[in-house]
C-alpha positions in Angstrom: 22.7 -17.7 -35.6 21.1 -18.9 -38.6 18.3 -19.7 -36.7 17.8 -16.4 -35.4 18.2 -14.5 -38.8 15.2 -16.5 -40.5 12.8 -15.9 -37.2 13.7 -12.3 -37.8 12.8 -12.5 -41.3 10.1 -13.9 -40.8 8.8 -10.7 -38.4 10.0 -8.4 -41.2 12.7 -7.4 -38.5 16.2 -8.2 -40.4 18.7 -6.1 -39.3 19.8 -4.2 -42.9 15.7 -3.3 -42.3 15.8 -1.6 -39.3 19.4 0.6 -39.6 17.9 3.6 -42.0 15.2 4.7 -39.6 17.5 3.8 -36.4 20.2 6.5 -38.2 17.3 8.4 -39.4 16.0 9.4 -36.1 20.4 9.4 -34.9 20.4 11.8 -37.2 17.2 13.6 -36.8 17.1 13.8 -33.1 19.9 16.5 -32.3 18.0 19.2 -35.0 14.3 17.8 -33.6 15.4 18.7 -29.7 16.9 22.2 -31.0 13.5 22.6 -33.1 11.4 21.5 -29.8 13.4 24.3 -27.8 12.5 26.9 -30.4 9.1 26.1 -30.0 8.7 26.0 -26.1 10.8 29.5 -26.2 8.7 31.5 -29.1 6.4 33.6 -28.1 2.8 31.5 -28.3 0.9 34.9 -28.3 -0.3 35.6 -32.4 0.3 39.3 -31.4 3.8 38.7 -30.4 4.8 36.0 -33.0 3.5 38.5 -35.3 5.9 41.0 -34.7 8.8 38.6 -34.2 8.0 37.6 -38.1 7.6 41.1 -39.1 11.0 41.6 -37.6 12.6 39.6 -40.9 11.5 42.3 -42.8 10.8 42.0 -47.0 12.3 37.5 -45.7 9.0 38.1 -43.2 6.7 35.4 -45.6 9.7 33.2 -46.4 10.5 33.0 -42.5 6.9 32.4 -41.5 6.6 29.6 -44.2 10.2 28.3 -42.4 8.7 28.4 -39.6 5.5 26.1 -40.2 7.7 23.6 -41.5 10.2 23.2 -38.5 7.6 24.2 -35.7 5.0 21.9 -36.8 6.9 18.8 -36.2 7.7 19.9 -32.1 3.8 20.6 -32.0 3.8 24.4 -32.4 0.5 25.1 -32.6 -0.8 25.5 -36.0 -3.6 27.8 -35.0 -0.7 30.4 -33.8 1.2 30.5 -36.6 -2.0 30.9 -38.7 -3.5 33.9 -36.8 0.1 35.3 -36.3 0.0 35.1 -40.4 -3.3 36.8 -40.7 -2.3 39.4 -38.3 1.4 40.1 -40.1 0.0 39.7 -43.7 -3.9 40.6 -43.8 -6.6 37.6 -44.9 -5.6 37.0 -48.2 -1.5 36.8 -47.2 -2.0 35.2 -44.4 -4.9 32.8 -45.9 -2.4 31.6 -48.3 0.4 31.5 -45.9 -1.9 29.3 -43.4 -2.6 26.8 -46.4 1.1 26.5 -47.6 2.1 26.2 -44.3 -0.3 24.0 -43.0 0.4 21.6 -46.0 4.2 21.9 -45.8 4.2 21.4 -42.0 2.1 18.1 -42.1 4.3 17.1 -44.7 7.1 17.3 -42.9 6.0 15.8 -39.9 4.3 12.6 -41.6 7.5 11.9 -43.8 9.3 12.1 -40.5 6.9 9.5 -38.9 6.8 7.4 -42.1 10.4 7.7 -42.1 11.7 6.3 -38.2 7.8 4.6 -37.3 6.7 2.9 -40.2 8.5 -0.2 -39.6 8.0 -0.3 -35.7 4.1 0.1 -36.5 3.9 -2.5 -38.9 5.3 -5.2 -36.4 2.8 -3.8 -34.0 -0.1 -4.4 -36.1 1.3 -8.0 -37.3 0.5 -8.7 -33.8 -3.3 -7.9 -33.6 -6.1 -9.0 -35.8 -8.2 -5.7 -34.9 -5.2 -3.6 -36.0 -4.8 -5.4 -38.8 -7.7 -4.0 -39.6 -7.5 -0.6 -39.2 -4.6 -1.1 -40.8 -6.5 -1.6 -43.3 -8.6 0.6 -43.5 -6.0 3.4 -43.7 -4.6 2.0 -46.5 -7.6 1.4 -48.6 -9.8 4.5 -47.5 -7.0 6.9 -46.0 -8.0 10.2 -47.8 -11.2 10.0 -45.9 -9.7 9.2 -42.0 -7.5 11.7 -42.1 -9.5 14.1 -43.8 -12.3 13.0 -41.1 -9.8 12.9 -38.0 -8.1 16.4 -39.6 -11.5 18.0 -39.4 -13.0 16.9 -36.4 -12.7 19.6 -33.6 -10.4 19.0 -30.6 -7.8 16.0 -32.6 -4.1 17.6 -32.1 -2.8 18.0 -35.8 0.6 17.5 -35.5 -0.6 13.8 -33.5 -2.1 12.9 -36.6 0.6 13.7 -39.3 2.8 11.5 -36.6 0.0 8.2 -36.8 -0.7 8.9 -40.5 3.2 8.9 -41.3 3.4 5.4 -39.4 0.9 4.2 -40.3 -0.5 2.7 -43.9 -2.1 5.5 -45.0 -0.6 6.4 -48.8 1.2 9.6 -49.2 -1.2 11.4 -52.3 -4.2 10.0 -50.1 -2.3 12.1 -47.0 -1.3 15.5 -49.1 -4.9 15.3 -50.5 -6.9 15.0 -47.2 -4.4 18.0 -45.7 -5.2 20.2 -48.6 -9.2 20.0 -48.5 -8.7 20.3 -45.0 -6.6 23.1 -44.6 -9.3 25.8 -46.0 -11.8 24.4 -42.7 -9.1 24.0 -40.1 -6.2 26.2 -40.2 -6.9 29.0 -42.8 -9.8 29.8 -41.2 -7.5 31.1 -37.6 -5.8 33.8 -40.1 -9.0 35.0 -41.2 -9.9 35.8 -37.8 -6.7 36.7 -36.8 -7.4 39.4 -39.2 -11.1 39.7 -38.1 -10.3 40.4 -34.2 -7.5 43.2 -35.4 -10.3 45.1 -37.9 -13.1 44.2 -35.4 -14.6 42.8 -38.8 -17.8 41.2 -37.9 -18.0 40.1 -41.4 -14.8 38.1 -41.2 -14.9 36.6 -37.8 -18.4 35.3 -39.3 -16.6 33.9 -42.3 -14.0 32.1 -40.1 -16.6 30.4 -37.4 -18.6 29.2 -40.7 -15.4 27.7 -42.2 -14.8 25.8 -38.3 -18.5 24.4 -38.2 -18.6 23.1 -41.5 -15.1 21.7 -40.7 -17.2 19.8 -37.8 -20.3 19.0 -39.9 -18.4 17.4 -42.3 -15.7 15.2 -40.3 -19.3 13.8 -38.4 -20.6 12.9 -41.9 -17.2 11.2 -42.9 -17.1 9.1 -39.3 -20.1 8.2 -40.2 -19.9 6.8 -43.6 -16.5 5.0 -42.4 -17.9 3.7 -39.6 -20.2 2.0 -42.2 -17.6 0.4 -43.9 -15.8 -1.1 -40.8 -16.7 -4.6 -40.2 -18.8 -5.5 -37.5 -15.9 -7.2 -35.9 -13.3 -4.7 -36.2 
């Protein structure tokens, strides 16, 4: 028995370790499957969501905020809830309500992650050299992969907050790289939200710029941290 303690300390995999995310995620998983439901039920139309948040009358941006940070975990998408904002609020309500909510929703999802993952991804990278690595990397130059993986077109968002959270990356290097994202990638869906209900050419110009300068710039940050990889890795 004694034997078997001190192989399990030395794989960082004592018992008192593991038993706060195993109750964590007990605890968590009852409210996540009721959350998942909610999403696969809601209306995934920005049209209809719209008036479903419009439907909570003066609560309506209070209840659209709620609802980025417990649909964003069970992979609502974000670009939804953002037009649906911009629809419901006009650009500037529902560009402030995409930011807020894009921020609180990844929040929420990578403290989850960080908080029933971490310590199963940590044994996993012990175990390679490669992901030791990345590992790595992510710790030491996280604000730039995230911001680069947030901002590249076609990476599921809510799939990242879930890696970042078990993963090394440090929480302020996280928050930061979701708030210089979230004006290129999600803020720009409520502005043309708002652009296809006006008909604005104006905005629906403003909001394609914001999407190809998310692009230009995550290809520019791949490649500078592709530079900094080893050879090797």
């Amino acid at each position: 028995m004694i034997l078997t303690r001190t192989v399990r300390q030395a794989r960082g995999d004592t018992y008192p370790a593991r038993v706060p995310s195993r109750r964590l995620l007990a605890l968590a998983a009852p409210a996540l499957a009721g959350v998942a439901a909610a999403a696969v039920l809601l209306p995934h139309s920005p049209a209809a969501l719209r008036e479903l948040l419009l439907s909570a009358g003066p609560a309506a941006p209070a209840a659209a905020l709620a609802a980025w940070i417990l649909l964003t975990p069970a992979l609502f998408p974000g670009t939804v809830l953002a037009a649906a904002g911009g629809l419901a609020f006009g650009a500037v309500g529902g560009a402030a309500l995409a930011f807020a909510g894009a921020l609180a929703g990844s929040v929420a999802a990578f403290a989850l992650a960080r908080g029933t993952a971490a310590g199963w991804a940590a044994r996993l990278v012990g175990r390679s050299a490669r992901l030791a690595r990345i590992g790595a990397l992510l710790e030491h130059r996280g604000f730039a992969a995230v911001l680069a993986a947030r901002l590249a077109p076609g990476v599921p968002a809510t799939g990242l907050h879930y890696v970042a959270g078990a993963s090394r990356v440090r929480p302020g290097s996280f928050v930061a790289a979701m708030a210089v994202a979230a004006p290129l990638r999600t803020v720009p869906y409520a502005v043309l939200g708002t652009g296809l209900a006006s008909g604005s050419l104006l905005t629906l110009a403003v909001a394609a710029g914001s999407i190809v300068l998310g692009a230009v710039a995550s290809a520019v940050l791949v490649r500078h941290l592709l530079r900094a990889v080893p050879a090797g890795a």
